[in-house]
C-alpha positions, 0 to 999 in steps of 0.5 A: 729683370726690368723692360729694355725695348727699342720701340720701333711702333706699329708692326704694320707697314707704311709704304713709301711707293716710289717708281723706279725702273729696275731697267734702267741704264746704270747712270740715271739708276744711280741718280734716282738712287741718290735722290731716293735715299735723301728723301727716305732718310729724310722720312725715317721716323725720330729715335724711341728707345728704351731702358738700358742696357739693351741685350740681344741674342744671334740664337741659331739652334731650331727654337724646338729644342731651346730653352724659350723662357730663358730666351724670353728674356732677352729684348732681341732674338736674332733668330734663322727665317726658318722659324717663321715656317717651322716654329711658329707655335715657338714664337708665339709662346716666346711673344707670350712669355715677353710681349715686347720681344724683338724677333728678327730674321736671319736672312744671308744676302752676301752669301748662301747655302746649298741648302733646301730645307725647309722646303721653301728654303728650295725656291730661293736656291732654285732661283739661284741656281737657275739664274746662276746669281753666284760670284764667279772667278775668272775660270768660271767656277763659284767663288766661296768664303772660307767657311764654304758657302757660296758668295752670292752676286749683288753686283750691277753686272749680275745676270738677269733672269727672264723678267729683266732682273738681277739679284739686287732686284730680285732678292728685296722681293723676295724678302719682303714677301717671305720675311716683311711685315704681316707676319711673324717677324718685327725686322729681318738681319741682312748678313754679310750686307757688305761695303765691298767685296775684293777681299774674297780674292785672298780667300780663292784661288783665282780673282772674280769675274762679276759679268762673266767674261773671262776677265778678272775684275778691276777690283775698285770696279768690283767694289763699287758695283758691288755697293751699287746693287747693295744700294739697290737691294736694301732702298728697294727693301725699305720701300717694300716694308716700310719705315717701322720695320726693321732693317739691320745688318752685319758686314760693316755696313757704313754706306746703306743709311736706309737700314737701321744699324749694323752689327760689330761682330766679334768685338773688340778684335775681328776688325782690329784692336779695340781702339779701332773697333771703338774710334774709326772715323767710318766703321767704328762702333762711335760712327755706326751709332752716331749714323743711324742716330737719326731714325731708330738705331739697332746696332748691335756689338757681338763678343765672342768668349775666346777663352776656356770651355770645359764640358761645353760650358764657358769657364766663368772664370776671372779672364771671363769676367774681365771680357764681358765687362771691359766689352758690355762696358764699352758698348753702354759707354761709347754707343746705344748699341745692343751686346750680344755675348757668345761662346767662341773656340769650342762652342756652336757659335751663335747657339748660348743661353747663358745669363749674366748679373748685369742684364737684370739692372735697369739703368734706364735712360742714357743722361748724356754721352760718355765723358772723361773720368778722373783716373789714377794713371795718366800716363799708359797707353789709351789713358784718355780712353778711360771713360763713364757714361751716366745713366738715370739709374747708375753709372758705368766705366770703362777702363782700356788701359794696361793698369789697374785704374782708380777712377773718381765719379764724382759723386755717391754711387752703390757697388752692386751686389743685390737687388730687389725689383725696381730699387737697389739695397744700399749697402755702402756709397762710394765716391771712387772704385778700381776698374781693372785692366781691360775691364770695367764696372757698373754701379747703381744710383742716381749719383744724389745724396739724399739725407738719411732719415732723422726723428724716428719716432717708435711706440708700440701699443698694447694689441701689438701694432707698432707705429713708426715715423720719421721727418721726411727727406727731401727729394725722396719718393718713398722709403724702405723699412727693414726689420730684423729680431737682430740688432746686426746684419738688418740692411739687406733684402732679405730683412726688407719689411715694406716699402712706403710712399709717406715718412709713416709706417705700421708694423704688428708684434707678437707679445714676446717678440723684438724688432730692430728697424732701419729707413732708408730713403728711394730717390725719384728714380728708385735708388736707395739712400743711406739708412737711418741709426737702428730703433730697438722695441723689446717686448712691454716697452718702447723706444723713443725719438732718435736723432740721426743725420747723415753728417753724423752717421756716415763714416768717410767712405759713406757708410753707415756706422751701424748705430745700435747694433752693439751687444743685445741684452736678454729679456725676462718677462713675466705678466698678463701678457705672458700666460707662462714664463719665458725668456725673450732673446734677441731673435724674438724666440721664446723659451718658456720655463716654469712648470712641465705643462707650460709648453703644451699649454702654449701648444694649446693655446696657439695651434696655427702656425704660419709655414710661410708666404711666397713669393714675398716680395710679391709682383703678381700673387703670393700662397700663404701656407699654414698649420693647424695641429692636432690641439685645434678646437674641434669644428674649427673654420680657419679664416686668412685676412690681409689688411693694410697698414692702416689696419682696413681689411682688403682680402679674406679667404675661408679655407673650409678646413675643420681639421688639423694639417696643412693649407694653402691660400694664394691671393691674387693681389687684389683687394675685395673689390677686385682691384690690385692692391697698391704697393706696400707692406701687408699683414697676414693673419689665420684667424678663427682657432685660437690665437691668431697667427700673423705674417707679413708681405710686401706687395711690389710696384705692379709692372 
């Protein structure tokens, strides 16, 4: 996949020291307070975010039985701040194998566990338990979630212990020491950093007691010492880190601006509707991103998969299809959050790997915010909902609605199916496409028509070097080349033969074989354009100028029409080029006839064989792997050269084989000075036994 990453900046601390007495009286705390926040949000720094869309991972399992480069991939991990202590081998190898990974900790402060491993883990239960910092009922008794951990008590009302200090004052020390920067981590994950507290009335038997003196606590009072010390843990915490250290949270966190973000955990349900979810005026997803706009913004939207699991594994099914995409939709349309999508009922939540098509597009930057799309039912419920959002590299809907919506974008975008790195293969345009029920759909493009090649111009030369060229198009950057031995089914990856800055290109042919070529234009962001008619070159002979233009090539729905691709003739050839008969189908094979002996002299004369060249296209290096058999000349030194489009020689590597078998060469990309090698297409051949063997390979934008 391409890069997505919110750069935060350094990873080195810029301290704001600021004095505040932790024993202070509750009136002149909540005065420093307010001052304090105004002044630290006005020093956050600006918004720096990366491509979309962006993807994190709440990944709970010890990192020692995980899958790291499948975790690799993701732009956050959200993982337990015991990695720090036990899998620091882990997540130096995760920083290796993605350099700009996001790793954050996982750290419980409206909660905690009566855990004490690993060992370190004793000191915080220690502190906990000695300076009894847990939420009490009004019978004294420990007051607990329904999972069964101990809720912890970040109210002003908490005890202190000996040094004066309550939970609120204590615990941002402890984070920042363990958890801050100068160590393994980029931001800590504040679980259960909640508005309010009351709630857990419902949840026990009997209501809170905060200050301990047997008296059940006015639950608005409650509340608002609770958000008070809360206030007080995260702007001390922002002190002690710093403003490039990121600080997020769970719990519907829409008081503590100091943070970066808050997470919508089990989006679109576990708060309400989707509706809800999206547009409350003070917890939804709309509110949370516009919030904590203002600095870098690390606001997270978690699904969980409420449907089938079979053998512990999601049932990918259409249902599934449907929740993924109505919720990745929404998080990319309504918000520049992250999504996170997990296993729920059946499954250790918080624990999944699994991958999805959609993390591998680069849609890069966000053109503007969501806006209403033309639909086909106005009239069902949440219609005004149904919304786009435009980005460099394509568009993405969103459809809320009971109905099936036909939804116009505007403009030509390509549905996806494939694509290859850095650029997507057209395979059709469309103006409009149908987004389901509660679903939603992405497309690929930059939303510009580019006209499609014209003037193509095709001649081939006596050694076999085919030259091609065509008008240039306006607003395209560069072009793809496709080449098939078939007039039919040549417009898709696997057929792409190079790709060019300039209207110019240069292929080679062996004597007896055919090539059927298309052009199509990439757009300054790195989306393909329709393709051009198809050129024909059949061995001895050369196909002149063709004129097409996308008025005349393109049906209604903008795809093309498939110029040329009619019925293919069969080629008979027979000359000096030729040393035996043969007879030339559409594929380029050769069947040769005549005489008994003519297929071993063939042998004879040709004994190298390219088997192949992989990876093609290449990112980082490529292995040409070829055949010499057992007819070679004997002391033969097989010699493989690469050499540009132009026909300069940029690599050459000697195999020290006398021998029939098989070798393998990799190159590294690099010419022979040492330097990468520009993107573009290659041409392979092992020369030095007999007739040369050529390939090809198309060389990608370096990263």
């Amino acid at each position: 996949m391409g890069t997505h990453h919110l750069m935060i900046g350094t990873r080195s601390p810029r301290v704001l020291c600021v004095g505040v007495s932790r024993h202070a009286d509750t009136l002149h705390r909540a005065v420093l307070l307010c001052v304090l926040l105004a002044i630290l949000v006005l020093a956050l720094p600006a918004p720096v975010r990366g491509s979309y869309p962006r993807i994190a991972n709440i990944y709970f399992p010890d990192l020692s039985i995980a899958d790291l480069n499948s975790l690799a991939r993701w732009d956050v991990l959200i993982i337990p701040k015991r990695a720090g202590d036990t899998a620091l081998d882990e997540m130096a190898t995760l920083r290796a194998l993605n350099p700009d990974i996001i790793l954050i900790a996982h750290m419980p402060v409206g909660y905690h566990g009566d855990w004490t491993e690993p060992p370190i883990n004793g000191d915080l239960v220690a502190a906990l338990n000695a300076n009894d910092w847990w939420l009490k009922d009004s019978a004294g008794e420990r007051m607990t979630l329904p999972c069964g951990d101990g809720i912890l008590n970040e109210t002003l009302t908490c005890p202190e212990n000996g040094e004066g200090d309550r939970l609120c004052d204590w615990l941002p020390e402890y984070i920042a020491d363990r958890l801050g920067p100068g160590g393994p981590w980029d931001g800590v994950f504040l679980d259960c950093c909640y508005n309010d507290v009351s709630w857990v009335n419902n949840a026990n038997d009997l209501p809170a007691d905060a200050d301990g003196d047997g008296v059940a606590d006015d639950p608005a009072a409650l509340d608002a010492s609770w958000r008070a010390g809360m206030e007080i843990l995260t702007l001390r915490l922002r002190e002690l880190v710093g403003n490039d250290f990121i600080v997020t949270t769970n719990g519907n966190n829409t008081f503590y601006e100091q943070c970066n973000g808050s997470t919508r955990e089990g989006f679109p349900h576990m708060h309400g509707n989707w509706l809800e979810n999206i547009t409350n005026p003070v917890w939804g997803y709309e509110a949370i991103c516009s919030k904590f706009d203002g600095h870098p913004g690390f606001s997270t939207v978690n699904t969980m998969w409420d449907g089938e699991v079979v053998g512990g594994q999601l049932v990918r099914d259409d249902a599934f299809e449907d929740k993924f995409t109505f919720t990745f939709a929404s998080t990319l349309v309504y918000g520049n959050g992250y999504f996170s999508f997990d296993g729920g009922d059946g499954l250790p939540q918080h624990s999944q790997d699994w991958w999805h098509d959609w993390y591998e597009v680069d849609l890069g930057e966000p053109l503007g915010r969501s806006e209403d799309m033309p639909k086909s039912v106005e009239w069902v419920n949440l219609s005004r909902m149904v919304r786009g959002r435009r980005f460099e590299r394509g568009v993405v809907v969103v459809n809320p609605t009971s109905v099936t919506q036909r939804i116009d974008l505007g403009t030509q975008y390509s549905p996806l199916s494939s694509h290859n790195g850095l650029f997507y293969p057209y395979l059709e345009t469309i103006r409009k496409v149908n987004v389901t029920r509660l679903s939603g759909e992405l497309l690929v493009g930059s939303g510009k028509t580019l006209l499609m090649p014209a003037g193509i111009e095709a001649s081939r030369a006596e050694s076999g070097v085919v030259t091609l060229t065509w008008r240039s198009v306006a607003g395209a950057s560069g072009y793809s080349v496709y080449k098939s031995h078939r007039p039919e089914g040549t417009f898709n990856a696997a057929y792409l033969e190079g790709v060019v800055a300039t209207s110019s290109f240069v292929d080679t042919l062996d004597a007896w074989e055919s090539a059927f070529y298309r052009i199509a234009p990439i757009d300054e962001v790195g989306c393909e354009g329709a393709p051009s008619g198809m050129v024909a070159l059949k061995p001895g002979r050369a196909v002149g100028t063709i004129e097409s233009e996308q008025e005349s090539d393109l049906d209604d729905s903008g795809r093309a029409d498939g110029t040329g691709a009619g019925e293919a003739e069969v080629e008979t050839c027979a000359s000096d080029e030729y040393p035996w008969g043969c007879t030339v189908d559409v594929d380029g094979a050769v069947e040769p006839r005549g005489d008994d002996g003519a297929k071993e002299r063939a042998e004879v004369a040709s004994p190298v064989r390219l088997v192949g060249v992989s990876p093609n296209p290449a990112l980082c290096h490529t292995r040409i792997v070829f055949d010499i058999g057992s007819g070679s000349p004997p002391g033969g030194d097989p010699v493989v050269r690469i050499y540009d489009v132009t026909g300069r020689l940029v690599h050459e590597s000697r195999t020290g084989q006398t021998g029939p078998g098989s070798s393998t060469v990799e190159w590294d990309l690099r010419d022979r000075g040492g330097s990468r090698v520009a993107a573009g297409c290659y041409l392979v051949a092992i020369e030095g036994v007999g007739i040369p063997a050529r390939g090809k390979v198309v060389v990608m934008p370096a990263e």
